[in-house]
C-alpha positions in Angstrom: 0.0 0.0 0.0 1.5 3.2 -1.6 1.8 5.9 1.4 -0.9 9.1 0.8 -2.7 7.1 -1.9 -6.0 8.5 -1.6 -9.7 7.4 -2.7 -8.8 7.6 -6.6 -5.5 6.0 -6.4 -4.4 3.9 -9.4 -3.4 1.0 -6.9 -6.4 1.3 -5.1 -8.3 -2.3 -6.2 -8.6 -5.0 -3.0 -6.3 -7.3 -4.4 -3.1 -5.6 -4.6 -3.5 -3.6 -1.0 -1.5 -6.0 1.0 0.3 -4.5 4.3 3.9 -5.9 4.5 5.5 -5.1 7.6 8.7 -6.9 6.9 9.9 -10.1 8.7 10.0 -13.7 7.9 8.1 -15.3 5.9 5.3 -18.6 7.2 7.9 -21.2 6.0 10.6 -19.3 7.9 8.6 -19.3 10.8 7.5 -23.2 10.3 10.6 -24.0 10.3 12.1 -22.7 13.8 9.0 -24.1 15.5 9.7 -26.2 18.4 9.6 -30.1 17.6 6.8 -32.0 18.3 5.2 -35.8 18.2 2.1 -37.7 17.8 3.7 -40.5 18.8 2.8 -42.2 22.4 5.6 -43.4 25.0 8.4 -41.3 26.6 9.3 -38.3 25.1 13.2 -38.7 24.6 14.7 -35.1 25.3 12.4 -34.7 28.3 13.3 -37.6 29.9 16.8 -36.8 29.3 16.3 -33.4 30.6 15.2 -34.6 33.8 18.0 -36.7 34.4 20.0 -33.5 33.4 18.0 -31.3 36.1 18.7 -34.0 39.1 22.5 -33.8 38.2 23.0 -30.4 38.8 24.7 -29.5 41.6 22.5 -27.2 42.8 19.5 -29.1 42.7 19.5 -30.3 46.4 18.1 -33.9 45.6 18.7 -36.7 48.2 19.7 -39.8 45.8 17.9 -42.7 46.9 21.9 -44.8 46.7 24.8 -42.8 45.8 28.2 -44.9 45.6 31.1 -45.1 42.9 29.3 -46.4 40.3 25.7 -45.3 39.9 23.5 -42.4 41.5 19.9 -43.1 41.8 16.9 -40.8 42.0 14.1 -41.6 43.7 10.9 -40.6 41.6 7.3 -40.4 40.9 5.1 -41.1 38.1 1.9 -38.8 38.0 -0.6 -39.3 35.3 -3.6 -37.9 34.2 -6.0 -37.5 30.8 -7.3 -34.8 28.8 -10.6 -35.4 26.7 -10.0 -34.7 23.3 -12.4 -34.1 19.7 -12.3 -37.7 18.0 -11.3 -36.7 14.7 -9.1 -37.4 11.7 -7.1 -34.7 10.5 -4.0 -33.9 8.4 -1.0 -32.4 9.8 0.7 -29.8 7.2 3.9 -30.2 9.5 4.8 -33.6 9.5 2.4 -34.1 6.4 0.4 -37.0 8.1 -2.8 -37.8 8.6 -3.7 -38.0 12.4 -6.5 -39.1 14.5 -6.3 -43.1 15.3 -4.1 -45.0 17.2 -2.2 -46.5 14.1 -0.1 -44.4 11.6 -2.7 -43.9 8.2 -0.3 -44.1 5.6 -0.1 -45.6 2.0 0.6 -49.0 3.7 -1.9 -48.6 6.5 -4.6 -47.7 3.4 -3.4 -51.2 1.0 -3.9 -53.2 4.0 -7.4 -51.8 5.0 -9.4 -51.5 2.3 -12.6 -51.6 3.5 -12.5 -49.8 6.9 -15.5 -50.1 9.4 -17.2 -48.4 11.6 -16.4 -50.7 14.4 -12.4 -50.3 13.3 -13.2 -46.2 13.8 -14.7 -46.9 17.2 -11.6 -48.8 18.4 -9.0 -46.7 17.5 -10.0 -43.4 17.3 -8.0 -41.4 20.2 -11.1 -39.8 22.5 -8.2 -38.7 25.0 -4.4 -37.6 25.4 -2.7 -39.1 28.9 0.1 -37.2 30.3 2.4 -38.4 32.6 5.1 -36.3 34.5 8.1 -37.7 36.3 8.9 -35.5 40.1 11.9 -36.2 42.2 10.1 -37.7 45.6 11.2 -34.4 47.5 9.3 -32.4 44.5 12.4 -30.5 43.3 12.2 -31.5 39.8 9.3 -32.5 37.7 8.6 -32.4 34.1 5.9 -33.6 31.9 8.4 -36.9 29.9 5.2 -39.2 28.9 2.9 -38.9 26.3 0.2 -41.2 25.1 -3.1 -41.4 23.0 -5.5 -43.8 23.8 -8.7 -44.8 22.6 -11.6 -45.7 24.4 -11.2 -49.2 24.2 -7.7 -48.7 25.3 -7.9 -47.5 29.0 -8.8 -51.6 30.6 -7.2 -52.5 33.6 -5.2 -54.7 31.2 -3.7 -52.5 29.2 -2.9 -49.6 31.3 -1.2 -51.9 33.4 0.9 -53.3 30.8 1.3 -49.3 29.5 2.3 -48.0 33.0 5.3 -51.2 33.1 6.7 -50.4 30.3 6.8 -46.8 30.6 8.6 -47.2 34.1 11.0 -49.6 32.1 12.1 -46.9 30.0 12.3 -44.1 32.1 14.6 -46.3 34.5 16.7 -46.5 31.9 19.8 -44.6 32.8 21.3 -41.4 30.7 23.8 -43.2 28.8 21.3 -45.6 27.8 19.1 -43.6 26.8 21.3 -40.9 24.9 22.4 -44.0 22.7 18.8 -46.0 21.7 17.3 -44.8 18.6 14.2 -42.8 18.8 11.2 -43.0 16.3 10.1 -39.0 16.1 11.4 -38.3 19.6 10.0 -41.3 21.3 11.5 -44.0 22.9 10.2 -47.0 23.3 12.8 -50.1 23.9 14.2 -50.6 26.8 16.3 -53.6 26.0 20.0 -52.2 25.9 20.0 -51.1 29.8 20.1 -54.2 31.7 21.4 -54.6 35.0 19.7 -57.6 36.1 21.9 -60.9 37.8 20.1 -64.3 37.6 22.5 -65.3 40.9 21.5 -61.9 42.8 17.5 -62.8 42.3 17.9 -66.6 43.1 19.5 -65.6 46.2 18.0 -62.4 47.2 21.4 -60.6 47.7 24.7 -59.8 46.2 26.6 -62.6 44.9 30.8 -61.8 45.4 31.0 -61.0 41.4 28.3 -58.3 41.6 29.9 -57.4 45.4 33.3 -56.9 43.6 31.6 -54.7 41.5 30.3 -52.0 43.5 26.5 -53.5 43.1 24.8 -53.0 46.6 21.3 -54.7 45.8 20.0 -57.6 43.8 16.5 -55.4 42.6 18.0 -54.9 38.8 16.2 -51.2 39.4 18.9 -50.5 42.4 22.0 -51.5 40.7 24.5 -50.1 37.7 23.6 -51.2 34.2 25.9 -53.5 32.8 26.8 -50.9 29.7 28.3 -48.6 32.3 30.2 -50.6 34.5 31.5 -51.8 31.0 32.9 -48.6 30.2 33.7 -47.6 33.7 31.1 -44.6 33.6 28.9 -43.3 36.6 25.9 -45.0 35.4 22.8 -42.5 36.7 19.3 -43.3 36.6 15.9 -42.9 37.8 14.0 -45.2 40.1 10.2 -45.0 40.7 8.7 -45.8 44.3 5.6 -44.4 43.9 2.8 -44.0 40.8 -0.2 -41.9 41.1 -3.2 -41.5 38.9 -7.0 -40.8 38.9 -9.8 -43.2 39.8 -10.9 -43.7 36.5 -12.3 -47.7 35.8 -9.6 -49.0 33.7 -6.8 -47.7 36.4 -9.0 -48.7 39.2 -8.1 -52.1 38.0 -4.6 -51.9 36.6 -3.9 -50.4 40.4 -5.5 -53.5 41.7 -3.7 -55.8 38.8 -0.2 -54.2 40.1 -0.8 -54.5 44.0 -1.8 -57.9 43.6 1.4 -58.9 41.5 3.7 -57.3 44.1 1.7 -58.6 47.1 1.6 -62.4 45.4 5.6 -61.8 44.6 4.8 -62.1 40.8 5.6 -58.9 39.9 8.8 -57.6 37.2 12.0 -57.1 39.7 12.3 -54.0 37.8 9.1 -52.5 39.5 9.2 -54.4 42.6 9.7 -51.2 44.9 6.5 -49.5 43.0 3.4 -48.4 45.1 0.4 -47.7 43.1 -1.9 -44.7 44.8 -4.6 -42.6 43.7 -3.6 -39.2 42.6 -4.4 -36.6 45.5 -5.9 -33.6 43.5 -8.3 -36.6 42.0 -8.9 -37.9 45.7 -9.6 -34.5 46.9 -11.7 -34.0 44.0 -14.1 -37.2 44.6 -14.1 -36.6 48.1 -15.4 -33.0 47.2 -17.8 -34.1 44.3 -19.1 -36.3 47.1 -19.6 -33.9 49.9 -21.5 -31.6 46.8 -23.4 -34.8 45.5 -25.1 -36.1 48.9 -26.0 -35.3 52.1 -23.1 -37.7 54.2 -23.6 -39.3 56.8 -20.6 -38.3 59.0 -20.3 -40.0 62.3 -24.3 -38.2 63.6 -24.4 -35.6 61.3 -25.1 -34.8 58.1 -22.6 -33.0 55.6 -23.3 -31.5 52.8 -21.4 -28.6 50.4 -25.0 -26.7 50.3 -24.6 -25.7 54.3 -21.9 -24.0 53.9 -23.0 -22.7 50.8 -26.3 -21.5 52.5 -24.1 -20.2 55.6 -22.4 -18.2 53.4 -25.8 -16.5 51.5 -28.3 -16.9 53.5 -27.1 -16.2 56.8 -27.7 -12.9 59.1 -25.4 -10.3 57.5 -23.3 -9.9 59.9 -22.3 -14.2 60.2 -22.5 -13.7 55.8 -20.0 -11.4 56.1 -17.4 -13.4 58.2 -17.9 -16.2 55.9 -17.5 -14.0 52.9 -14.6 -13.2 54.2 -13.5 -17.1 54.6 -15.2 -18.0 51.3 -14.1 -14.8 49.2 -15.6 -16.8 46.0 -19.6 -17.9 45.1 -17.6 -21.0 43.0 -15.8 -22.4 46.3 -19.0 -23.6 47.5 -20.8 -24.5 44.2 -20.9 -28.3 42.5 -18.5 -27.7 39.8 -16.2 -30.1 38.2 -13.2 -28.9 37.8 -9.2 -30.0 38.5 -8.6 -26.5 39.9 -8.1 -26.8 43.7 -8.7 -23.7 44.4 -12.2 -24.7 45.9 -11.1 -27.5 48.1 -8.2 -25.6 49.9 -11.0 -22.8 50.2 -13.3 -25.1 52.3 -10.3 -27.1 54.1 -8.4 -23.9 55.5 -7.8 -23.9 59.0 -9.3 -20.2 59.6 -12.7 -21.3 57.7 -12.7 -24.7 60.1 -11.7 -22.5 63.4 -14.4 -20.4 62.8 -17.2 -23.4 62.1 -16.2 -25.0 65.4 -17.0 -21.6 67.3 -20.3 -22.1 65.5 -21.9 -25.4 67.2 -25.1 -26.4 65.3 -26.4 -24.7 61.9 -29.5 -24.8 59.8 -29.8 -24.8 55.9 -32.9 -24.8 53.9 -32.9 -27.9 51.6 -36.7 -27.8 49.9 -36.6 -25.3 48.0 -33.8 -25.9 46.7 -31.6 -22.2 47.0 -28.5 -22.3 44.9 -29.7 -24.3 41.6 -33.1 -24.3 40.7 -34.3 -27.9 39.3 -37.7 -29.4 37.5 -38.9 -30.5 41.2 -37.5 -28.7 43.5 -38.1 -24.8 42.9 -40.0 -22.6 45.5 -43.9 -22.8 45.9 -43.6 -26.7 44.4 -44.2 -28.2 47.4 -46.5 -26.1 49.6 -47.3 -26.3 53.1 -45.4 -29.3 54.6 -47.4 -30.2 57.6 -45.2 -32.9 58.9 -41.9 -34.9 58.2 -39.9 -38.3 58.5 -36.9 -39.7 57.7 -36.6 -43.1 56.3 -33.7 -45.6 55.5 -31.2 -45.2 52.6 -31.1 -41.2 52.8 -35.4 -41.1 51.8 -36.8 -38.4 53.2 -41.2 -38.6 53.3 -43.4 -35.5 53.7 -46.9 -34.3 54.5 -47.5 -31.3 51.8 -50.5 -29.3 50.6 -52.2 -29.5 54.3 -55.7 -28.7 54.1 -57.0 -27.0 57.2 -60.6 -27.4 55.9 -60.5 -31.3 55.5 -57.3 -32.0 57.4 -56.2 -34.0 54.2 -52.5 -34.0 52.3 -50.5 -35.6 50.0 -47.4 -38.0 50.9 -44.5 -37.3 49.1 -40.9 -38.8 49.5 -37.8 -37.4 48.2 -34.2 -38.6 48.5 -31.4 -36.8 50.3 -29.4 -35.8 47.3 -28.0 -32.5 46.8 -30.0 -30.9 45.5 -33.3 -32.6 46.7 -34.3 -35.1 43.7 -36.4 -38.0 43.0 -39.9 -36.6 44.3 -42.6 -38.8 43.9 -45.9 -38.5 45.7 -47.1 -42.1 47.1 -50.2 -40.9 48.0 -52.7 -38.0 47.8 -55.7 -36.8 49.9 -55.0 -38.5 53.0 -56.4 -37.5 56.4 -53.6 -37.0 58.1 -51.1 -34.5 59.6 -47.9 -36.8 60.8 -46.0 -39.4 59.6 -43.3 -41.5 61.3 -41.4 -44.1 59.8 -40.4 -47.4 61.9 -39.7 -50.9 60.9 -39.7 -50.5 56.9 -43.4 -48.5 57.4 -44.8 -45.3 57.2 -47.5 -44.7 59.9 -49.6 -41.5 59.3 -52.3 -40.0 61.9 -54.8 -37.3 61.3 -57.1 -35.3 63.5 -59.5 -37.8 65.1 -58.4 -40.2 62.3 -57.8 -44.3 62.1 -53.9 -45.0 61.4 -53.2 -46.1 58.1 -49.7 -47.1 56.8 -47.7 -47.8 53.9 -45.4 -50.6 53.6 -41.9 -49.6 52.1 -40.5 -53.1 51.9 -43.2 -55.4 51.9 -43.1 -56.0 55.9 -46.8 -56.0 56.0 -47.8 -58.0 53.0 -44.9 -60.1 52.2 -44.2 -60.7 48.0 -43.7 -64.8 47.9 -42.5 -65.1 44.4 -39.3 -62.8 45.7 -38.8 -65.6 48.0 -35.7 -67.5 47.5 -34.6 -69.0 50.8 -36.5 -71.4 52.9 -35.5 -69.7 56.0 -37.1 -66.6 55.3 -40.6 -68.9 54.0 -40.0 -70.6 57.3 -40.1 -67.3 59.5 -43.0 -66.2 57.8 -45.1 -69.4 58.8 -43.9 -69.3 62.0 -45.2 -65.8 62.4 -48.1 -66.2 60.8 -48.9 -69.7 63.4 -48.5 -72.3 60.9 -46.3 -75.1 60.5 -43.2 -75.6 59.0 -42.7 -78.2 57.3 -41.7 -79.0 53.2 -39.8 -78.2 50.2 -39.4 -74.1 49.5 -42.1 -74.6 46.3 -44.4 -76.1 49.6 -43.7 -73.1 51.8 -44.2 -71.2 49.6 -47.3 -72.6 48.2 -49.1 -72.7 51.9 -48.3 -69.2 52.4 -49.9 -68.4 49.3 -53.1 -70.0 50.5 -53.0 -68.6 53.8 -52.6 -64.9 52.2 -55.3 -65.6 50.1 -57.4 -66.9 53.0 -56.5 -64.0 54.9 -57.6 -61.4 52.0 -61.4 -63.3 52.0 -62.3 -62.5 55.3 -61.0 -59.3 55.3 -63.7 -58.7 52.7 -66.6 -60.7 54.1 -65.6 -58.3 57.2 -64.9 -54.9 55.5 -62.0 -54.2 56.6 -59.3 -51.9 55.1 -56.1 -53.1 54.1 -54.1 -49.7 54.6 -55.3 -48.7 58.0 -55.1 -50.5 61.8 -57.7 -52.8 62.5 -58.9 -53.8 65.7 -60.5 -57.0 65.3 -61.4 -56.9 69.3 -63.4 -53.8 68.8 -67.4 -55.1 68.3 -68.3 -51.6 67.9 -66.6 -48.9 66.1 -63.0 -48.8 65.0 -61.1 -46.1 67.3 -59.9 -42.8 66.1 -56.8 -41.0 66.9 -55.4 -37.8 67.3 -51.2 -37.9 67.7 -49.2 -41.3 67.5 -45.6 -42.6 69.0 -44.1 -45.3 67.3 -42.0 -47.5 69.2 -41.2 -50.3 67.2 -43.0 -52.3 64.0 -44.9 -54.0 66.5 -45.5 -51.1 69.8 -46.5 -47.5 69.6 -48.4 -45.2 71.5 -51.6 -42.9 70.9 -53.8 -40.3 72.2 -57.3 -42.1 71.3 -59.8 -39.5 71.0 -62.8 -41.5 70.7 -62.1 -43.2 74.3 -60.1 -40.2 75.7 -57.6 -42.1 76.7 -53.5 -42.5 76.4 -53.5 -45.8 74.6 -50.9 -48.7 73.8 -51.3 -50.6 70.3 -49.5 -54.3 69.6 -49.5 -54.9 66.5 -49.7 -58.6 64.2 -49.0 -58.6 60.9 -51.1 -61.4 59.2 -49.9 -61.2 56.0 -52.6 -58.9 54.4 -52.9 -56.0 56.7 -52.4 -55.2 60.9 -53.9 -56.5 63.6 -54.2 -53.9 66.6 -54.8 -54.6 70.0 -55.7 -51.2 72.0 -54.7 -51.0 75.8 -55.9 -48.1 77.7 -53.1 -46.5 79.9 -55.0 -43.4 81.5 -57.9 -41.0 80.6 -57.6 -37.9 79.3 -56.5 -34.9 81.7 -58.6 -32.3 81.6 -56.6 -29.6 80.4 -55.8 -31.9 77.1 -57.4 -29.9 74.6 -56.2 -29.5 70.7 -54.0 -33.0 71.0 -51.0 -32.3 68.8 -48.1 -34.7 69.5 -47.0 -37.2 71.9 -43.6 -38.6 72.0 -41.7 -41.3 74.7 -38.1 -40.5 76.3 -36.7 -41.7 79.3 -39.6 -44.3 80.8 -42.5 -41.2 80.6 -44.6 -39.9 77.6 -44.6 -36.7 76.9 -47.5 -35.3 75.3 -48.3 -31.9 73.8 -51.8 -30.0 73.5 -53.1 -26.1 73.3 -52.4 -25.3 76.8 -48.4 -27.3 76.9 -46.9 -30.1 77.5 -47.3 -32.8 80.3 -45.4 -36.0 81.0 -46.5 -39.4 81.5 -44.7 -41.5 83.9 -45.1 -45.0 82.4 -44.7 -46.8 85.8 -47.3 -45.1 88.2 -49.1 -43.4 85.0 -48.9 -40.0 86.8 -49.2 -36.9 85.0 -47.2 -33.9 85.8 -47.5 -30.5 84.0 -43.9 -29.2 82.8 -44.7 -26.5 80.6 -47.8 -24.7 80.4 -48.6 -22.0 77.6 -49.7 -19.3 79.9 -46.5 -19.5 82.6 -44.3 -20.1 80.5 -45.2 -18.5 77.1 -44.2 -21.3 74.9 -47.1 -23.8 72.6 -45.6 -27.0 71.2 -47.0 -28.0 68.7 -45.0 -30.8 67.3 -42.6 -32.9 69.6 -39.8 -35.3 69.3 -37.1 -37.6 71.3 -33.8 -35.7 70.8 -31.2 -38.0 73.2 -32.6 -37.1 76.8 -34.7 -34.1 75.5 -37.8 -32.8 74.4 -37.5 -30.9 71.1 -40.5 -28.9 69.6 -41.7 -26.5 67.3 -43.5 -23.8 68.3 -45.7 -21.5 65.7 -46.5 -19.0 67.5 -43.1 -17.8 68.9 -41.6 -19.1 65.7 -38.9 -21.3 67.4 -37.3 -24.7 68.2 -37.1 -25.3 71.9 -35.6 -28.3 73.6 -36.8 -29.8 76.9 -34.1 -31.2 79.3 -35.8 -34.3 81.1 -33.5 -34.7 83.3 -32.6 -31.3 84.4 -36.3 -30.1 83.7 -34.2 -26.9 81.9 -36.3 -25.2 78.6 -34.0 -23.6 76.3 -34.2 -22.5 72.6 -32.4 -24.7 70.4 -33.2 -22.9 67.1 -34.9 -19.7 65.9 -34.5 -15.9 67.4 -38.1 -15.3 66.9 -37.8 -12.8 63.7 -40.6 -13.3 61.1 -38.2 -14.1 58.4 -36.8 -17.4 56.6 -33.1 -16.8 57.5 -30.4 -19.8 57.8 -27.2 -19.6 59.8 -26.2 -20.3 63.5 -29.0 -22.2 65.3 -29.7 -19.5 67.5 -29.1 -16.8 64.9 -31.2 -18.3 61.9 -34.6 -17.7 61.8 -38.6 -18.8 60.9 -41.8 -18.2 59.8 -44.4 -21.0 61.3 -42.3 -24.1 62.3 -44.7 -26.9 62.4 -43.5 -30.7 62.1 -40.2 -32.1 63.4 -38.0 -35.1 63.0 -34.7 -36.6 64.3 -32.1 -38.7 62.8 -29.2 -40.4 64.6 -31.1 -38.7 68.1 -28.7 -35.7 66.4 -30.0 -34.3 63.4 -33.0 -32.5 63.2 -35.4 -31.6 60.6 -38.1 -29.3 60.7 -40.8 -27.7 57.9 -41.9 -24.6 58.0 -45.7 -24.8 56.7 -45.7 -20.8 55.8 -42.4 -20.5 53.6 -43.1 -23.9 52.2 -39.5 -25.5 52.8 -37.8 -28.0 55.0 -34.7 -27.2 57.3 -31.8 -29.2 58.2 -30.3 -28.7 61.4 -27.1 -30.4 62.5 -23.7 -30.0 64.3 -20.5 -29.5 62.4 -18.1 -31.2 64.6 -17.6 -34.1 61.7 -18.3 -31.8 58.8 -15.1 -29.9 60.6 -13.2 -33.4 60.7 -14.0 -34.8 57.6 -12.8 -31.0 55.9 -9.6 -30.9 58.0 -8.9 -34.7 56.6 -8.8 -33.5 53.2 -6.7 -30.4 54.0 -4.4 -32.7 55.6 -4.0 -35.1 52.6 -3.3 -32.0 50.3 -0.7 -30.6 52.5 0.9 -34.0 52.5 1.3 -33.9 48.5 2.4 -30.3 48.3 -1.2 -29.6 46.5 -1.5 -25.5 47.1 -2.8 -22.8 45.7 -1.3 -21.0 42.6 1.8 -18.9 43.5 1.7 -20.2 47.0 4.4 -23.4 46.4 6.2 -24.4 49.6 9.2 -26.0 47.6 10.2 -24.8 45.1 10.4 -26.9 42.1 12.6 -26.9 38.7 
């Protein structure tokens, strides 16, 4: 481009206004690129870099043997995969088509003339596995290994033949490797350095020749090649002791395959001081994915990454601050997969752990879910949960969409994953306004209802063609009264006739097969108002159509349950508005309008403990918390707990504010609290019937262990944050 040309220039047209700024031309350039491979194996002038690195005299590396005639350095192997784009492309540099993990050349196209699909599949490279080799004391490391693997490459089988023989070569020692040919920079024999003595392994030491020599052990990976004693050269070499990589399935099992060899004795002498361990980043990461993924059970508490990520936001502001200042970063406290460990040494330092251990118990909102917003779990889905259970396996069952009107609601369940997932509703316009769970069964009560159930695990109304074990058949008979006696197919067959039997007189009789019955009663069936399960067999009730405290045993007869009703004692007279009853310490305790009183199951006394108008607290809900009382109370929006023993009240939860705040038991915060639950007699869980969520309350004391574990591990393997290396390394 001519300078001051203007708008009618003669050498205005597109095609000759080319800027030139001088320098050298693409083919220049090309041609002082750095060299490169698409080969797989060890990467010769890397691996002889390294070696280079640990001989410098002031790289302060502690050889593993250092004598006369060979230095060793003790090393690791780290390996770990990258994804990549299955594709097939030309490279213009080395003028090759790449993609698959066999060369396509002229040859490779004669000999496969009709390619398939299924050929594609299997050798296709899906990902790139890197491997770099670090001094044990982390002073030097460099990335020396390089391989592509398809995706039916990564079995156990052939990553544990692909990890032996990359050690193999990478013991080799300098000279060694400075004189075997390499095939575009990659090595891939290991056959010219031996240093192996038949007499030395037969007899598990030295033998006088190899003594004479200067050789101190018989492992071939411990001793001089035989190359350099031949030419009377330091021989110096790498040894590996330790080799770390993630948990995918195919090195799950070459880890296993290479244990198993050295534990049995079976494995190559050459790799007989090798320990196979996952890679800690990878453990970290799994151990975080976990803590993100589910709701852990840690010793009696629950864990989960969405506490602290709801301590953080949704805390008072003066607690969100503090954590803010702990968690500087939204993405330390998210579920995000990612190799940065930024996020775990976030939620493992010691001043965020200090500062949770000041903090005691905490509650977090877990329905709605807060931070990520699913198909089932957003707010308003699941509106006015009356009452709550908890289950086995992490299931979690709810009473939603109370009616006042009808006292009906739907049961849903939902299981403890983060966030919340798997709702199902199991049943819908049900009188009730509790649930407990005992035994494998769900037991729901309404307001001056009959107890109903639903069997979880077929405890009530066994399935006999999932029978496969004459035991269980046996048991069965037995508890149903009848005898024992036949083949399985007999068992089997008589229990089918007796459940059949069973489901003809329930209806001649009428009876429902989802509720108590009380075949005693000659009347009417008895109604309830509040139950206390005890067992799959015992609970207790407040009967309201005899007014009385009542005990239920319960027989299972194959179809539905047999209930026989024992009156305990009548009604007090300030038992109004039964809402709960629960049984701790040899007494029932049992909630109404005007407060709680307590049964004492040996002289069936009743004592008034708290009463509304003293002492300006109305349970509502009530559950056995270790040797206390917990409950909900609406109308002061608060948790309390009751201390049987020392007969102290004191608020577990809640400061009273109107407001749906989580945070510090004693700093978070309600609208109407209304039913309870408790897991391990340490975790609570409560539902708030005006914001429409459930609460988690739980101590951190193992959340704070299991954290500081991790921390631990990472400090062990040097894993830090960027810029903030302990040791420095080459």
């Amino acid at each position: 481009m001519d300078i001051g040309q203007g708008k009618k220039g003669s050498k205005q047209p597109k095609e000759t206004c080319k800027m030139n700024f001088g320098g050298p031309s693409e083919t220049v350039c090309n041609k002082q690129q750095a060299g490169y491979t698409i080969k797989s194996r060890v990467i010769k002038p890397l691996s002889l870099a390294h070696l280079k690195l640990c001989e410098r005299s002031d790289t302060p590396i502690h050889n593993l043997i250092q004598s006369d005639i060979v230095h060793l350095f003790p090393c690791v192997l780290s390996n770990d995969g990258n994804a990549l784009k299955p594709s097939i492309e030309y490279d213009p540099r080395l003028k090759e088509n790449v993609g698959l993990t066999v060369d396509i050349d002229v040859e490779f196209v004669k000999k496969n003339k009709n390619v398939t699909p299924k050929f594609i599949r299997e050798n296709i490279v899906t990902e790139v596995v890197m491997s770099a080799v670090t001094t044990i004391g982390n002073e030097v490391s460099l990335p020396c290994v390089v391989e592509y693997k398809s995706r039916s490459g990564k079995t156990g089988d052939a990553m544990a033949k692909s990890w032996s023989d990359t050690i193999k070569i990478l013991q080799m020692c300098e000279s060694c490797q400075e004189n075997t040919t390499a095939e575009e920079h990659i090595l891939k024999d290991f056959s010219k350095c031996k240093s192996t003595c038949d007499e030395c392994i037969s007899r598990k030491s030295v033998c006088e020749e190899c003594d004479f020599a200067g050789q101190v052990s018989y492992l071939p990976c411990l001793r001089a090649c035989n190359n350099c004693l031949n030419h009377n050269r330091l021989c110096r070499r790498s040894v590996f002791l330790v080799l770390t990589a993630d948990c995918e399935e195919g090195n799950k099992v070459a880890f296993e395959k290479i244990q198993s060899a050295r534990e049995k004795e079976d494995i190559d002498h050459n790799l007989s001081l090798l320990s196979v361990i996952p890679d800690c980043p990878h453990v970290g990461k799994s151990l975080k994915a976990s803590f993100s993924n589910w709701f852990l059970k840690l010793g009696h508490e629950r864990g989960n990454l969405s506490i602290l990520r709801n301590f953080r936001n949704r805390s008072a502001p003066e607690v969100s601050r503090q954590v803010k200042r702990l968690i500087p970063k939204n993405d330390f406290v998210r579920n995000r997969d990612r190799q940065d460990p930024s996020a775990v040494l976030a939620i493992t330092d010691e001043s965020l752990l200090e500062f949770l251990s000041d903090t005691g118990s905490v509650t977090s909102t877990i329905i709605p879910e807060t931070g990520k917003f699913t198909a089932d779990n957003r707010p308003g889905m699941h509106q006015k949960p009356v009452s709550i259970t908890v289950g086995h396996y992490g299931w979690i069952y709810i009473l939603c969409k109370y009616d006042e009107t009808t006292g009906n609601s739907d049961l849903l369940k939902a299981r403890m994953h983060s966030p919340i997932d798997t709702f199902s509703v199991l049943k819908k316009n049900i009188p009730a306004n509790e649930v407990q769970f005992n035994g494998g069964i769900l037991f729901l009560c309404g307001n001056d209802s009959k107890v109903s159930f639903v069997d979880l695990s077929n405890e009530v109304t066994p399935n006999v063609t999932k029978i496969n074990s004459k035991k269980i058949a046996a048991d069965l008979l037995s508890s149903y009264g009848l005898a024992v006696v036949g083949t399985l197919a007999e068992t089997k067959k008589r229990l089918n006739n007796h459940l059949t039997t069973v489901q003809e007189i329930y209806k001649e009789e009428g009876l429902e097969t989802n509720v108590i019955n009380f075949w005693d009663m000659s009347v009417q069936q008895p109604t309830f108002s509040a139950i206390c399960t005890i067992d799959k067999g015992l609970l207790y009730a407040a009967c309201s159509s005899i007014k009385s405290i009542v005990s239920v045993a319960m027989d299972y007869d194959g179809v539905g349950i047999k209930g026989t009703l024992q009156a305990l004692c009548s009604f007090n007279d300030t038992w109004k508005g039964f809402t709960s009853i629960c049984a701790v310490a040899g007494s029932l305790y049992v909630a109404s309008k005007f407060g709680m009183d307590k049964v004492c199951m040996n002289s069936w006394e009743i004592t008034n403990v708290l009463s509304s108008e003293r002492d300006e607290v109305w349970p509502y809900k009530i559950k056995r918390r270790q040797q206390c009382v917990l409950f909900t109370d609406p109308t002061n929006r608060m948790i309390y707990s009751y201390d049987t023993e020392s007969m102290r009240l004191i608020v577990f939860a809640g400061n009273g504010n109107e407001t749906s705040v989580d945070g510090p038991n004693l700093e978070a915060s309600f609208r109407q609290p209304c039913g309870i639950d408790v897991e391990f007699e340490n975790v609570v869980y409560v539902t708030d019937i005006m914001t429409h969520s459930i609460i988690l309350i739980t101590p951190l004391s193992e959340t704070i262990r299991f954290l500081r574990s991790i921390g631990c591990l990472y400090k062990a393997f040097s894993v830090h944050k960027k810029g903030k290396a302990t040791i420095g390394a080459i």
